[in-house]
N, C-alpha and C positions, 0 to 999 in steps of 0.2 A: 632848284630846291630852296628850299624858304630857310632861314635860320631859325626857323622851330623847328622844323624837319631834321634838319643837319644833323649827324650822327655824335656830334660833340655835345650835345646834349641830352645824349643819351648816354646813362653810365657803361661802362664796361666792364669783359672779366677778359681776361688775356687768356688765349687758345695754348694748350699742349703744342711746340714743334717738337717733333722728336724725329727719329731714326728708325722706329719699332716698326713701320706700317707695313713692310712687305708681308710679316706674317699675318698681320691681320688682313691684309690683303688675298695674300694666300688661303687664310682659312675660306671668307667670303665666296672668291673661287669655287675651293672645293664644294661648297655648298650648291653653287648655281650648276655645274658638273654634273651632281650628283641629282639635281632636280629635274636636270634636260635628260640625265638616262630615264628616270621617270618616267617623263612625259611623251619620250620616244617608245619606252618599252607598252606606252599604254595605247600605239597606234600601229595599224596594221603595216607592214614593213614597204609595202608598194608605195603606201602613203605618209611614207618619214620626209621630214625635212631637217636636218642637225643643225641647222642657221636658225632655223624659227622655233625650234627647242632650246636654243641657246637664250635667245632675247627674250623667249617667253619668258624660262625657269629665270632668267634676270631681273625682268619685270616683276617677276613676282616675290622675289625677295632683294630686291636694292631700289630702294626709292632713288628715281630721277633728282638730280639738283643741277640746276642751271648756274654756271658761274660764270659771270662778266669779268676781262681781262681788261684794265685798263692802264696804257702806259704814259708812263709821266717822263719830265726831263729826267730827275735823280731817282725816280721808281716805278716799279711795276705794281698796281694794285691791284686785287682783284675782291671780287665781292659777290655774297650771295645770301641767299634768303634760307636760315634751319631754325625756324619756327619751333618749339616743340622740344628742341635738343638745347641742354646746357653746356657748357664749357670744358666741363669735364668730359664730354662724352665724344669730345672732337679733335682730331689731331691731325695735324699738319704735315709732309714732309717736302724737300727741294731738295729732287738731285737732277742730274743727268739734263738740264735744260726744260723739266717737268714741274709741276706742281700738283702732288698727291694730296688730297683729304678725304680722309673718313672718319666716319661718325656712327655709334650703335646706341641705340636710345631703348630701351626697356619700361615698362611700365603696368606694375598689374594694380586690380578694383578686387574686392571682394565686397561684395552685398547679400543682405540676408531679407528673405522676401517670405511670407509665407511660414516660416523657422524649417527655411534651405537656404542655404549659404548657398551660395554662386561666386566660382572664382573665375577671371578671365586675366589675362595676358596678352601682353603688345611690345612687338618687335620690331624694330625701325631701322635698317642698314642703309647706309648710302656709300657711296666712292665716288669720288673724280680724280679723272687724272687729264691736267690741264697742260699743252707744250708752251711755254714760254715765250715773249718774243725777242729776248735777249738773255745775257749770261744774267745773273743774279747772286748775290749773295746771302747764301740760305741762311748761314751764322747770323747774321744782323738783320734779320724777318721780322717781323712782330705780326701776331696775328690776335685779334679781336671779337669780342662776341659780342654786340649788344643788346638791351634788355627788349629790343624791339628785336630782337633775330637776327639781325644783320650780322654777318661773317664779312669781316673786312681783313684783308692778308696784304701789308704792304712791306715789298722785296724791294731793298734795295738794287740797284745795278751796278754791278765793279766796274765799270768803266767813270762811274757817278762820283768814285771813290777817293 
């Protein structure tokens, strides 16, 4: 990485860590649940699969995000790419030797063409949940958004301590 590249030259907004995310995890859930009943009640029952109504109804309401784990002497970083999504709309959590994030992005247009208004709406869910490769200290996290996208999550390690 060049040091134009380097993420230190890209300003930041510092990520939500909170404690809040199982519900919002929870709701997310229920939602994908409720889409695989869906999707199973819409195929004939010889030809159900509940594994592949599961990852569909997932697929189709949780955007995929791919996050890199990388461990250091004094920390655990990790990082990924939420293009699209601000700061606000991302939060973090560290328990259990895990590393939770989610993110809901929203965004409506209205345009008038013709003198018909046209409204549209856009919904963006994501989660991960990442195992650690060491204990962590969640309290002392910091987590970053940069104006290029980048989600950089640096956990300290208590043994680093």
């Amino acid at each position: 990485m060049t040091a134009a590249n380097s993420p230190q030259h890209h300003p930041s907004t510092a990520v939500r860590i909170g404690s809040k995310l199982s519900e919002a995890f929870e709701r997310v859930e229920e939602r994908i649940r409720e889409r695989a009943y869906q999707l199973f009640q819409s195929r004939e029952e010889e030809h159900s699969d509940p594994d592949k109504d599961w990852f569909d109804a997932q697929w189709q309401l949780v955007a995929p995000l791919e996050l890199v784990v990388k461990e250091q002497k004094n920390n655990v970083v990790v990082e990924g790419s939420l293009k699209g999504f601000a700061p606000k709309e991302i939060e973090i959590e560290v328990c259990d030797g895990e590393l939770k994030v989610f993110g809901s992005h929203s965004e409506s247009r209205t345009s008038e063409e013709n003198a018909a208004t046209e409204f549209s709406a856009q919904k963006m869910h994501f989660y991960q949940v990442v195992p650690l490769p060491c204990s962590v200290n969640g309290d002392a996290s910091e987590a970053k958004m940069f104006k290029n996208g980048k989600l950089k999550i640096t956990l300290p390690k208590k043994d680093a301590a």
